[in-house]
DRENDO-1510 file (C-alpha; in Angstrom, 1 decimal, always signed):
<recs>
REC; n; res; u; v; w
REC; 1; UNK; -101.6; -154.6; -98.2 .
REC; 2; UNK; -104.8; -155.7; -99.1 .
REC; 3; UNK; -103.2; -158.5; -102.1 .
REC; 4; UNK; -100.2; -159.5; -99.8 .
REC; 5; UNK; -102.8; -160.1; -97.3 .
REC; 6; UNK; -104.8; -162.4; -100.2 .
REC; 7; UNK; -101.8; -163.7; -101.6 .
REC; 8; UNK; -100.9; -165.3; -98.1 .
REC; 9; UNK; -104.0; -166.8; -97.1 .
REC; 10; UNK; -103.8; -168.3; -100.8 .
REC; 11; UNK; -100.9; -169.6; -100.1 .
REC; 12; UNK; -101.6; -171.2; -96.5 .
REC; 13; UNK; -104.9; -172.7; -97.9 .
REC; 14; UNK; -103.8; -173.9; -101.1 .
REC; 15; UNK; -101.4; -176.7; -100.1 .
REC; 16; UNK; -104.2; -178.4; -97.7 .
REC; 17; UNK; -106.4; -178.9; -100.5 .
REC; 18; UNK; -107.3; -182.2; -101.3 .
REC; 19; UNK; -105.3; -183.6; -103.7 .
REC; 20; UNK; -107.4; -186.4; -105.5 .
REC; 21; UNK; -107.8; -185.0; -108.8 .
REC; 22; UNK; -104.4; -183.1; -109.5 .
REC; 23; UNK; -104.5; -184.9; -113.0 .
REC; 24; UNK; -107.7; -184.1; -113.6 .
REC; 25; UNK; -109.2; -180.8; -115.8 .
REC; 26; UNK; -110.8; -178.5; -113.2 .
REC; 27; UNK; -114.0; -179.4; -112.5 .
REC; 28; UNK; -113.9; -182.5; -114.8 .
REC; 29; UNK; -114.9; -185.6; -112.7 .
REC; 30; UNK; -113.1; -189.0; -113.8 .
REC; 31; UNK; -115.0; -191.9; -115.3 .
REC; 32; UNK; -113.8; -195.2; -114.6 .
REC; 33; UNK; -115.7; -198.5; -116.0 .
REC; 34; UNK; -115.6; -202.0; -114.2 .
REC; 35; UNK; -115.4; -205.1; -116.0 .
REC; 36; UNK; -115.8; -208.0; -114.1 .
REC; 37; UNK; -117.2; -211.4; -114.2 .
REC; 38; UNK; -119.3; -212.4; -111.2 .
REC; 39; UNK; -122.7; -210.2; -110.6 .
REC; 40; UNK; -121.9; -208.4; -106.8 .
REC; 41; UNK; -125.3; -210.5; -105.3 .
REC; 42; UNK; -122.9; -212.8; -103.0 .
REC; 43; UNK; -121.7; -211.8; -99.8 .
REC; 44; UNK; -118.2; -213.0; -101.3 .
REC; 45; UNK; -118.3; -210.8; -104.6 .
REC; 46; UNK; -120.3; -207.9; -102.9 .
REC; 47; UNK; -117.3; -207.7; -99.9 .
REC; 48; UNK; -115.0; -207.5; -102.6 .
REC; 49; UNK; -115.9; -204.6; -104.4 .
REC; 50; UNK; -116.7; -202.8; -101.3 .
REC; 51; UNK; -113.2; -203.1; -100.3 .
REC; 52; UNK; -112.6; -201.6; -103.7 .
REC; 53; UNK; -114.5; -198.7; -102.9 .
REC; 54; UNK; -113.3; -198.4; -99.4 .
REC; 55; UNK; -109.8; -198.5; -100.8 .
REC; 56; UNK; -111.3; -195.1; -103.2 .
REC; 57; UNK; -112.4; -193.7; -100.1 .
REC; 58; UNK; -109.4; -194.1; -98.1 .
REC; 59; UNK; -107.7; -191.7; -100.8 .
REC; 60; UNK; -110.1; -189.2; -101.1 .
REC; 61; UNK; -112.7; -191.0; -104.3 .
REC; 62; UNK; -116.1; -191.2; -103.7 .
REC; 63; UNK; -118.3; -193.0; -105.9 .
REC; 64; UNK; -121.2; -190.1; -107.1 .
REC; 65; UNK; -119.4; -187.3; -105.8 .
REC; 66; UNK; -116.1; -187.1; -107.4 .
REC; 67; UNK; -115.9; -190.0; -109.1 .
REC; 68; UNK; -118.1; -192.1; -111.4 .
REC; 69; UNK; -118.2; -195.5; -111.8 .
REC; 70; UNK; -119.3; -197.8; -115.0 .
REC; 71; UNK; -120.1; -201.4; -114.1 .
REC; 72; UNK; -120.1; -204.2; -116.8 .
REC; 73; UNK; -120.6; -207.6; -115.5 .
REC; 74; UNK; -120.0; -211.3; -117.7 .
REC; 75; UNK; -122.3; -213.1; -115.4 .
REC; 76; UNK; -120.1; -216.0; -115.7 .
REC; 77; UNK; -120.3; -215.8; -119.4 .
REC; 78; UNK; -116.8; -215.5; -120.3 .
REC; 79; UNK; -117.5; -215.1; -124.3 .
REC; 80; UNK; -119.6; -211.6; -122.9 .
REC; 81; UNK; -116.2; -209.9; -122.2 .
REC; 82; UNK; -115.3; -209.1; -125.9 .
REC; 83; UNK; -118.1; -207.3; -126.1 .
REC; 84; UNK; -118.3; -205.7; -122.5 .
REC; 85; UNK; -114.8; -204.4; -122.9 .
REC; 86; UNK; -115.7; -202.3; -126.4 .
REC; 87; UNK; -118.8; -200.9; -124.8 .
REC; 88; UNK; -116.6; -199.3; -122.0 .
REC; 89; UNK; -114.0; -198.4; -124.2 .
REC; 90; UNK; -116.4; -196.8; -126.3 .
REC; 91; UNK; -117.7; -194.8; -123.1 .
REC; 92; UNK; -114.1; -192.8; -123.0 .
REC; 93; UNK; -113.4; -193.8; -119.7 .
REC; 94; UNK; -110.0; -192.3; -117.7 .
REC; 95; UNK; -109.5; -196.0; -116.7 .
REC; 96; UNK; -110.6; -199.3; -116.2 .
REC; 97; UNK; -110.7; -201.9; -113.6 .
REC; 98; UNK; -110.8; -205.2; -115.1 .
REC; 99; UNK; -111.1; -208.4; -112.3 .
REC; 100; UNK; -110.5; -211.9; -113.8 .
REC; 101; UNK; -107.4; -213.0; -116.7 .
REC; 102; UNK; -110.1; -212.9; -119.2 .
REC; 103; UNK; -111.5; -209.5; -118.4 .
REC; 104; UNK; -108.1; -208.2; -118.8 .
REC; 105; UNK; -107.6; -209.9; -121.7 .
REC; 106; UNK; -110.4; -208.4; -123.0 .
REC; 107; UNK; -109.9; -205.0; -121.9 .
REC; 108; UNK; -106.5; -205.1; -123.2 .
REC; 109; UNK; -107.5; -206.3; -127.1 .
REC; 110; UNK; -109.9; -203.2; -127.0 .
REC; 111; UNK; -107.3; -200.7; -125.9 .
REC; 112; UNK; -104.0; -199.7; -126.2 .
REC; 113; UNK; -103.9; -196.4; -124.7 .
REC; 114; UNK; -107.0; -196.1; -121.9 .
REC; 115; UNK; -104.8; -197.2; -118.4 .
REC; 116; UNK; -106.0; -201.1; -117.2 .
REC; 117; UNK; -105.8; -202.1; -113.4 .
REC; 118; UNK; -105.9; -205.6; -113.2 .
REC; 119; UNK; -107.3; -207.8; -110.3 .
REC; 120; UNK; -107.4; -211.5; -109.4 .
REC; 121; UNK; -105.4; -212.2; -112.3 .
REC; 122; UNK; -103.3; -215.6; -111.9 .
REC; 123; UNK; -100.6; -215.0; -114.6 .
REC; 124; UNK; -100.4; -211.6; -116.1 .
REC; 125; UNK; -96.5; -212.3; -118.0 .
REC; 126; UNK; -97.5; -215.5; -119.1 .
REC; 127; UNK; -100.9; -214.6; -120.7 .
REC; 128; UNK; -99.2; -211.4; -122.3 .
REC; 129; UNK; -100.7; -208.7; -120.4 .
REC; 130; UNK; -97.9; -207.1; -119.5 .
REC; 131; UNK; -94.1; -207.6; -120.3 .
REC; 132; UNK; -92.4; -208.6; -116.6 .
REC; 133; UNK; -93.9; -207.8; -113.4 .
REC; 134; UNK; -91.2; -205.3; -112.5 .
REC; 135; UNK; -92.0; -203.2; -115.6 .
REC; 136; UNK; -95.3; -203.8; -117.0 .
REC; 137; UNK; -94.3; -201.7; -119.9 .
REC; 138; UNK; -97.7; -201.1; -121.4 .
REC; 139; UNK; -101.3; -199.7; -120.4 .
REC; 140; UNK; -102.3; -202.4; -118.0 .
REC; 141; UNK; -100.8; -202.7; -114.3 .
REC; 142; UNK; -101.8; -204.2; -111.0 .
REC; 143; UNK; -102.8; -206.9; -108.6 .
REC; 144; UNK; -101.8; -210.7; -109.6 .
REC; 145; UNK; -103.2; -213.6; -107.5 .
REC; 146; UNK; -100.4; -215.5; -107.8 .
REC; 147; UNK; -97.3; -215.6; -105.8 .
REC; 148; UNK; -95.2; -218.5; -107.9 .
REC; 149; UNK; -96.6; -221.3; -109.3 .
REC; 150; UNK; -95.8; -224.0; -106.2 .
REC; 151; UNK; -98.8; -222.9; -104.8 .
REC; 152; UNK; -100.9; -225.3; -107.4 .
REC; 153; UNK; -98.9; -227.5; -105.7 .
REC; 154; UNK; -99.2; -226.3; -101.8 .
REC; 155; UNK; -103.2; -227.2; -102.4 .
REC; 156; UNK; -102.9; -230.8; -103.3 .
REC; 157; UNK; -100.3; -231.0; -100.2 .
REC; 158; UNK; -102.7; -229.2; -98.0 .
REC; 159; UNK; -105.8; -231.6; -99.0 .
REC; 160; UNK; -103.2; -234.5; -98.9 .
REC; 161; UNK; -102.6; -233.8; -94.9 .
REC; 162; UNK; -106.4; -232.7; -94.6 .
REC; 163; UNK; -107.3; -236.7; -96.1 .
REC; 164; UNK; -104.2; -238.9; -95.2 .
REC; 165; UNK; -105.3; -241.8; -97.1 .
REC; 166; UNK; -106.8; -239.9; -100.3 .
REC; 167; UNK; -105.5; -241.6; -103.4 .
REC; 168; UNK; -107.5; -240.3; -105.8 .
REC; 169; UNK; -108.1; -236.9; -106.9 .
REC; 170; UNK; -110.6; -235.1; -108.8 .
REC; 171; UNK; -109.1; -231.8; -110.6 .
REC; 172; UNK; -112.5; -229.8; -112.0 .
REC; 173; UNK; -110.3; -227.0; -114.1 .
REC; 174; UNK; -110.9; -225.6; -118.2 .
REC; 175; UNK; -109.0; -226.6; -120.3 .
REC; 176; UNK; -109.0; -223.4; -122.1 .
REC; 177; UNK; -107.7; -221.5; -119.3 .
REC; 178; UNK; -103.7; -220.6; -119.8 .
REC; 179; UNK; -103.8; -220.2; -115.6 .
REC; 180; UNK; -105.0; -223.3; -115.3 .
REC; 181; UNK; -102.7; -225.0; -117.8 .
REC; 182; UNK; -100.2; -223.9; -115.4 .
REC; 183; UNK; -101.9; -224.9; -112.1 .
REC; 184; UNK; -102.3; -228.2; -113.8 .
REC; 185; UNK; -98.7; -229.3; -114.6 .
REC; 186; UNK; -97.8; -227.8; -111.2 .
REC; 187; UNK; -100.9; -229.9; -109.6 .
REC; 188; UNK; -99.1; -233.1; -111.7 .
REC; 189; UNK; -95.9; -232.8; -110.3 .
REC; 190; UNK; -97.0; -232.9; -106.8 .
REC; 191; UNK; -99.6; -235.5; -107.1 .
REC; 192; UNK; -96.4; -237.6; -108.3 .
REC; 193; UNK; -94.1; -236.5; -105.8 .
REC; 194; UNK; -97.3; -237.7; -103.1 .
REC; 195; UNK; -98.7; -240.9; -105.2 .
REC; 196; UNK; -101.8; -239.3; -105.8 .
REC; 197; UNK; -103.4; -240.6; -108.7 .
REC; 198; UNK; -105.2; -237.4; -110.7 .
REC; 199; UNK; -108.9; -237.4; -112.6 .
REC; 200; UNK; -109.5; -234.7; -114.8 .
REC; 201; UNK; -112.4; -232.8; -114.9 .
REC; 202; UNK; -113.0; -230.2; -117.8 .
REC; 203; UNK; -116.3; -227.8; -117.3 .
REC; 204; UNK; -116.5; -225.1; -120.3 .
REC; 205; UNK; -119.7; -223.9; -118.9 .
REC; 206; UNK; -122.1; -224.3; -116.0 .
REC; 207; UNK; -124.0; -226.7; -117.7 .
REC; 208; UNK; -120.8; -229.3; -117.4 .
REC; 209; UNK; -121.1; -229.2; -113.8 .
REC; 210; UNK; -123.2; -232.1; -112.4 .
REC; 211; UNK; -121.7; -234.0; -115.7 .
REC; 212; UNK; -118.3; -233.6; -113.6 .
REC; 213; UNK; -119.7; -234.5; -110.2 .
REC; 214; UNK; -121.3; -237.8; -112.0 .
REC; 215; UNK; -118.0; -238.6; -113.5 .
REC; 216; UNK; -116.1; -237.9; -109.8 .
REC; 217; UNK; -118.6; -240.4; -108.6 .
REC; 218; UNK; -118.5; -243.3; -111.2 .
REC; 219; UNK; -114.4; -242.6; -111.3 .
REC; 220; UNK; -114.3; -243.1; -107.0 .
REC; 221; UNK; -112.9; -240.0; -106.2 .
REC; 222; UNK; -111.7; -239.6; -102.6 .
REC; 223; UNK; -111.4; -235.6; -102.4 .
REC; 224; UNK; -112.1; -232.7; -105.2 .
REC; 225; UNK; -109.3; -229.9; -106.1 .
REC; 226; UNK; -111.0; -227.0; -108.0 .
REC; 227; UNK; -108.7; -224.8; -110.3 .
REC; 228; UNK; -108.8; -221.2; -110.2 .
REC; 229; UNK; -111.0; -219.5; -112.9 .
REC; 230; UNK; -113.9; -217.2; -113.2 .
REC; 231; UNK; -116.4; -220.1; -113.9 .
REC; 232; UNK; -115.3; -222.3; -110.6 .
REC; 233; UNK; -115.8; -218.7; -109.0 .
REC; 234; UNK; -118.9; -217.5; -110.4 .
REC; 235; UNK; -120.5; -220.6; -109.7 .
REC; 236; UNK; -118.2; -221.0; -106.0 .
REC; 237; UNK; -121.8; -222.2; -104.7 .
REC; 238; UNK; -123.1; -224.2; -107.3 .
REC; 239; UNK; -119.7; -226.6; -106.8 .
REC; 240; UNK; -119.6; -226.5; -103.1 .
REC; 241; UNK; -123.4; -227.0; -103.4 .
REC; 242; UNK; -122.3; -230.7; -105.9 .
REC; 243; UNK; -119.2; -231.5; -103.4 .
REC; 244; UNK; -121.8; -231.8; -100.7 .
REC; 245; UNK; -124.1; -234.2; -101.9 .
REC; 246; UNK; -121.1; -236.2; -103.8 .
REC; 247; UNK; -119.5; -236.5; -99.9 .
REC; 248; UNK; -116.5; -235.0; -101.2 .
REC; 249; UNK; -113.5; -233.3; -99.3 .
REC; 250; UNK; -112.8; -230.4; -101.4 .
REC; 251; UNK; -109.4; -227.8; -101.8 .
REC; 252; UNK; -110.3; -224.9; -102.9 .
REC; 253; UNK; -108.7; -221.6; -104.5 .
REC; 254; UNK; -110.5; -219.4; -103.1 .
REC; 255; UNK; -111.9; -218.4; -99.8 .
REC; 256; UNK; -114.9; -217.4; -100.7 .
REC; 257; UNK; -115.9; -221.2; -101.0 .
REC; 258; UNK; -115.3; -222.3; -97.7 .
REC; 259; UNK; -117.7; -219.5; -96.7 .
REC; 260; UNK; -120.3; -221.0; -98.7 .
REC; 261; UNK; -119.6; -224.5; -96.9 .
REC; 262; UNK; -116.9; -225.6; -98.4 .
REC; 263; UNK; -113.7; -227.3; -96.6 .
REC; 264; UNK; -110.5; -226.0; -97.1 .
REC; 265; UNK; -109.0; -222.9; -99.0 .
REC; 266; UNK; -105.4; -221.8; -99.6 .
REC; 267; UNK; -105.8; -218.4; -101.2 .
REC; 268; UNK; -104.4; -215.2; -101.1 .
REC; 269; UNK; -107.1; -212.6; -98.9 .
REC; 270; UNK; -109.3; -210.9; -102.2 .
REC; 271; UNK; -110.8; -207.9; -100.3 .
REC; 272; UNK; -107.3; -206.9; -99.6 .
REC; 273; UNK; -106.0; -207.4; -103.0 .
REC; 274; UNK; -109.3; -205.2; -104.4 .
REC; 275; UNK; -108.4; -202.7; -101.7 .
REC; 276; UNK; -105.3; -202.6; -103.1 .
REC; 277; UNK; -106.1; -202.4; -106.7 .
REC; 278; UNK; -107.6; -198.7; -105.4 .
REC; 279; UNK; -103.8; -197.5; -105.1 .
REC; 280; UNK; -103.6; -198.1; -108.7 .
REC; 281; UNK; -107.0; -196.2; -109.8 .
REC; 282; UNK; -105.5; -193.3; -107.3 .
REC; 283; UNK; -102.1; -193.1; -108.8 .
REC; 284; UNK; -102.9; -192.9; -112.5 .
REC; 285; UNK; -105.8; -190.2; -111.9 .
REC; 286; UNK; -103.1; -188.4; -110.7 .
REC; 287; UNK; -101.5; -188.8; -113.4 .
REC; 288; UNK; -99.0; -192.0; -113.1 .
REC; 289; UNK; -98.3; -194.3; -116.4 .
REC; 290; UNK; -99.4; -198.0; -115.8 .
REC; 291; UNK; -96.1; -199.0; -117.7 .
REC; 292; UNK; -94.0; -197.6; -114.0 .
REC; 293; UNK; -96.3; -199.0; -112.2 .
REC; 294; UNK; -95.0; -202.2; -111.0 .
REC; 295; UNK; -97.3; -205.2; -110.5 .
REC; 296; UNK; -98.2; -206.4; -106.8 .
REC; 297; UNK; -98.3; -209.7; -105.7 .
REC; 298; UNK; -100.1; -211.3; -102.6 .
REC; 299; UNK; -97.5; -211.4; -99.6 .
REC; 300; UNK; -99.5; -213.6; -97.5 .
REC; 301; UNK; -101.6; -216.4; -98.3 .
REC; 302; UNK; -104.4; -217.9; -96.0 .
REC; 303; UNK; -105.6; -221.4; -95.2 .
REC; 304; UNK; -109.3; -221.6; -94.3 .
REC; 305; UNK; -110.6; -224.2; -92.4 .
REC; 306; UNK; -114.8; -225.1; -92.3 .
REC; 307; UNK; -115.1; -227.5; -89.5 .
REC; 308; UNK; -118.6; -228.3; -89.7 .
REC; 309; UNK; -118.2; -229.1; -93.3 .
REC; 310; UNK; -115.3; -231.8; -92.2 .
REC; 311; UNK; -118.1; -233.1; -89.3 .
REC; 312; UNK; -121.0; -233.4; -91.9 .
REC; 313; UNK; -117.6; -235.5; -94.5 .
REC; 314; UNK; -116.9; -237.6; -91.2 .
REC; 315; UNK; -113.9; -236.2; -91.3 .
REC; 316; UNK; -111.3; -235.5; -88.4 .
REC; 317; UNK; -108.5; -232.8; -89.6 .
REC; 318; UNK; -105.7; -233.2; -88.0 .
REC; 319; UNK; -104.1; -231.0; -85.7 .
REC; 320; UNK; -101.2; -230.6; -87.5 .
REC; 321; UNK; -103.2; -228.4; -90.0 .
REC; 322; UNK; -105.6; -226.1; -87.7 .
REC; 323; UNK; -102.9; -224.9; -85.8 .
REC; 324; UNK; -101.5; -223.7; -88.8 .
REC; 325; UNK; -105.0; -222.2; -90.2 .
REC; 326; UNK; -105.6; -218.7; -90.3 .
REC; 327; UNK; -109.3; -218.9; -90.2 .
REC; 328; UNK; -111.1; -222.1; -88.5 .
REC; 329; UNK; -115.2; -222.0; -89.1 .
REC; 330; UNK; -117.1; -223.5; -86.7 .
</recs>
């Protein structure tokens, strides 16, 4: 009686146990490694990857208990990834996270068979990280930024309406950036569809930076449209910082910059798209392939609004666009 006894209780308690680690060896914790470009010292970067963890926590992964985490960072040195992505691969990790195209890219070269969950990546199909969005079909799955390319063109519309009688544009984008080679024919077509003349800006480092803000200045630029990329969004700041003392309305691609003083944003919400890169982690732990794991796009897209920026620009934004604005700072 005694073992039916055990046998039942077994059986009542078993099923109630967490499930986190089903895929996992017994008492075998999972290592996962980060690669990502911007250092987490900004309140924009830090809120991100707290989402990230929230999003662990939410399914029963907590960093130091059950989990352990391996954090590479570029520091806005994109030629660091290369090397960054080896070192983790060379860890043996379970899985990692990689945030940006060119941390995927890099995590990708290094490894065929550790699982990759991508995030804040504007064109996975197109840069060849995974074969259609449906069916990744490899080892890398996840979040994309990107919800069709007419959004490259949505932002020069939106700063258009923002600066009625703009004419002149400068694009700061690199020119080695597939993602932005796309944004930038999108960008094209809409400047010609609105008679926006366009001035290219190329930055391959930080050090271009005030070069571009001179040239914006000498070329009479009437508002500023930054292209999305891990160097605009390392150095988010550093720009917003330039646009200020150039006096120039600004669009930008991510939210993050508004925050920091910039203008406008039209961007898909990143702490929810890290949140949601958790799922991912959570799924292939327990022992999901990355190939069936279809990749997510952003459903809803937000348009930031920093008022006192526009007051300090001399700038009134019509109505037309804050009632539409999902976020007005005052």
């Amino acid at each position: 009686m005694r073992t039916v006894g055990l046998i039942i209780t077994l059986a009542l308690v078993l099923p109630t146990a967490p499930l986190a680690a089903d895929a996992q060896q017994p008492g075998k914790v999972p290592r996962i490694g980060v690669l990502a470009n911007a250092l987490p010292t900004t309140p924009e970067v830090s809120r991100n990857w707290e989402a990230f963890r929230q999003g662990l926590g939410e399914r029963g992964w907590v960093e130091g208990q059950n989990i352990v985490i391996e954090y590479r960072w570029a520091e806005g040195r994109l030629e660091r990834f290369p090397a960054l992505a080896a070192e983790l691969v060379g860890l043996k990790l379970d899985l990692i996270v990689a945030a940006s195209t060119p941390g995927a890219r890099a995590a990708k070269q290094a490894t065929s068979t550790i699982p990759i969950v991508m995030v804040y990546v504007s064109d996975p199909v197109g840069d060849g990280l995974v074969a259609s969005l449906a069916r990744p079909g490899g080892n890398v799955t996840g979040m994309t930024f990107g919800a069709g390319r007419e959004i490259a063109g949505k932002h020069l519309e939106l700063l258009k309406e923002a600066v009625p009688k703009l004419s002149r544009v400068a694009v700061l984008l690199n020119p080695d950036s597939p993602e932005s080679a796309v944004f930038l024919r999108e960008t094209q077509a809409a400047a010609q569809a609105l008679a926006v003349k366009l001035q290219l800006l190329e930055v391959r480092s930080p050090n271009e930076l005030e070069g571009a803000f001179a040239a914006m200045t000498r070329g009479r630029a009437d508002a500023l449209l930054v292209l999305p990329h891990p160097l605009t969004f390392a150095h988010t700041r550093r720009i917003v910082d330039l646009a200020a003392k150039s006096r120039l309305p600004a669009m930008y691609p991510f939210r993050e910059a508004v925050e920091a003083g910039g203008l406008m944003a039209y961007a898909a919400n990143a702490p929810d798209m890290f949140r949601r890169a958790a799922t991912y982690v959570d799924k292939i732990l327990k022992g999901a392939k990355p190939a069936d794991l279809p990749v997510e796009q952003p459903t809803k897209f937000e348009l930031i609004i920093n008022l006192k920026t526009a007051k300090t620009l001399g700038l009134t934004i019509p109505q037309s666009i804050l009632i539409r604005a999902d976020q007005v700072i005052q």
